[in-house]
C-alpha positions in Angstrom: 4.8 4.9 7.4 5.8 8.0 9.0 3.3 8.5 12.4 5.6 11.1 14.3 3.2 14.4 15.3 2.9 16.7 13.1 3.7 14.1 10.2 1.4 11.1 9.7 1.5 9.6 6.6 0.9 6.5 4.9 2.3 6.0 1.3 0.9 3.4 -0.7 3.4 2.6 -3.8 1.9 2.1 -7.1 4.2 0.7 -10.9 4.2 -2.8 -9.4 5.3 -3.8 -6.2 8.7 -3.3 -6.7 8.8 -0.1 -8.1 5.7 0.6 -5.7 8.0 -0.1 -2.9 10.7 1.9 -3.7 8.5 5.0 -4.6 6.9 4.6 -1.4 10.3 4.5 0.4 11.1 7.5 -1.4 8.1 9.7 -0.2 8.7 8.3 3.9 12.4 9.5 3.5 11.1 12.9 2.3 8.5 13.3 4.8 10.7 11.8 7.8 12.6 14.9 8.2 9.3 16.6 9.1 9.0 14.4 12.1 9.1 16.0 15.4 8.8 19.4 14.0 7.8 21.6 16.4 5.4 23.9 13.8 4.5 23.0 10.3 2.5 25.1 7.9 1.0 23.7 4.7 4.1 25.1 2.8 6.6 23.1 4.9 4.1 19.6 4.1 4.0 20.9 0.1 7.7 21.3 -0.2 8.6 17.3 0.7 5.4 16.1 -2.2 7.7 18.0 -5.0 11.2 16.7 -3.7 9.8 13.0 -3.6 7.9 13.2 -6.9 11.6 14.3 -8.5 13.0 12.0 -6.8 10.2 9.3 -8.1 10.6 10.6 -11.1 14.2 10.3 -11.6 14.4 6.9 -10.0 11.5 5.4 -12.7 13.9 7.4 -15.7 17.4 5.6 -14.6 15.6 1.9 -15.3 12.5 1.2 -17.7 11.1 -1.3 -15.4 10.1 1.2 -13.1 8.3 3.2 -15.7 4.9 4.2 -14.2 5.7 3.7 -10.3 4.7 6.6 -7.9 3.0 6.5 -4.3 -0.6 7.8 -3.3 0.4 10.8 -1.1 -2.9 12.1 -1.1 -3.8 11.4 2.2 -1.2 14.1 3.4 -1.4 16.4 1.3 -4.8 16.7 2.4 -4.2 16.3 6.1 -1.6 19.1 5.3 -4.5 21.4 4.1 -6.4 20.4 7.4 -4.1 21.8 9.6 -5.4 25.3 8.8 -8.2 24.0 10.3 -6.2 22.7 13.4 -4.5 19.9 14.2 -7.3 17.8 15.5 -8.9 18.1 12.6 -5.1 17.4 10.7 -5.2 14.2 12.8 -8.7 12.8 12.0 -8.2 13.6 8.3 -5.3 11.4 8.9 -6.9 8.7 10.3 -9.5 8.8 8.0 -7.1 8.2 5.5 -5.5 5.3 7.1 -8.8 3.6 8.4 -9.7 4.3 4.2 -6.9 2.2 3.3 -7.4 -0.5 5.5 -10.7 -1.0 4.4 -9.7 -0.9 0.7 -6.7 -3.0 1.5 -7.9 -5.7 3.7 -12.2 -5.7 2.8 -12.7 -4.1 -0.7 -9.7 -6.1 -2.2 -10.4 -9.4 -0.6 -14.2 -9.4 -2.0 -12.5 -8.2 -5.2 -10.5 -10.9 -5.5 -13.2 -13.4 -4.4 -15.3 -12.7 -8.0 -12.2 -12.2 -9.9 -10.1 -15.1 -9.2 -12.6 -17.0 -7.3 -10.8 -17.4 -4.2 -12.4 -16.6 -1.2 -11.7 -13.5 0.9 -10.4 -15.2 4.2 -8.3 -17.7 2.0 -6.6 -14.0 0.6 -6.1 -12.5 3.3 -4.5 -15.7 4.9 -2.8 -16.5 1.8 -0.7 -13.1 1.2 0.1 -13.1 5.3 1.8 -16.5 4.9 3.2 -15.8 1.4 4.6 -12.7 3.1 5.9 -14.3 6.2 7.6 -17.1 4.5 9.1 -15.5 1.1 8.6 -11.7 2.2 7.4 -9.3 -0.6 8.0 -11.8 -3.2 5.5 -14.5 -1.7 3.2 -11.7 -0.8 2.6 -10.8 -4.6 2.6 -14.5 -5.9 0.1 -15.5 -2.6 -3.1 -14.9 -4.5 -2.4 -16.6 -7.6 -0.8 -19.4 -5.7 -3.5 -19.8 -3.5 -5.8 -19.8 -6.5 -4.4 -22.4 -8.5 -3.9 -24.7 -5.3 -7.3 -24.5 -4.7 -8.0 -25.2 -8.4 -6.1 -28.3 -8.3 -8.1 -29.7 -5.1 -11.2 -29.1 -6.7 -10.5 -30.5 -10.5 -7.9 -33.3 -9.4 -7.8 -34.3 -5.4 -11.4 -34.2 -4.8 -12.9 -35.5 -8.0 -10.4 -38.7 -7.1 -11.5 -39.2 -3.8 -15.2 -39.1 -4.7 -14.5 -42.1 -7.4 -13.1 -44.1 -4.3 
């Protein structure tokens, strides 16, 4: 996350998590060098969206695994089209975007997961930040699932045992 005026931006990776990251990584670098700038027009915002998606695209044709990664710049690009408008208006487009992700992120998905996988949305969020603090990206993505199928395991095989005693 870039969140230097003029430049706020928030890139959310997409190809896996991997991939995702690195595509993400990818479209901060670009935007960073915007940071601090004392003017920007719309032009100067467009021209870093082409240079990261080469660069995206390039980095997903050198290995196969990375094939369909990219970022969700949207947000910026659109804030970048607000600043014609002003840059108070630049900035709550911004934070619109941000606040829109945060609610996707940490209410939408949790209640997702809750009917998907049956786990419940405090035991996902809680899950992916301790996956995430103790194994770091890796325990973050295996959290859910792992979470999941501990809590299938009490259910079908701890409790069921205890209840016979």
């Amino acid at each position: 996350m870039v969140a230097e005026p003029p430049v706020f931006i928030v890139a959310d990776g997409m190809g896996g998590h991997a991939a995702g990251d690195l595509a993400s990584r990818i479209a901060i670098d670009e935007f960073a060098v915007l940071a601090g700038s004392p003017r920007l027009s719309v032009i100067d915002a467009l021209a870093p969206v082409s240079r990261a998606n080469r660069a995206i695209l390039e980095a997903a044709r050198e290995d196969r695994a990375r094939d369909g990664m990219g970022t969700t710049i949207a947000g910026l690009v659109v804030a970048a089209v607000s600043l014609t408008k002003g840059f108070p208006v630049a900035i709550a487009t911004g934070a619109f975007y941000i606040v829109y992700r945060l609610l996707e992120d940490y209410i939408l998905n949790p209640r997702v997961m809750k009917h998907t996988v049956k786990v419940s949305p405090g035991l996902t969020i809680i899950a992916t930040l301790v996956g995430g603090t103790l194994l770091g990206l890796i325990g973050a993505l295996v959290a859910i699932p792992a979470a999941a199928t501990i809590e299938l395991l009490l259910q079908e095989v701890a409790f069921p045992r205890q209840n016979q005693r």
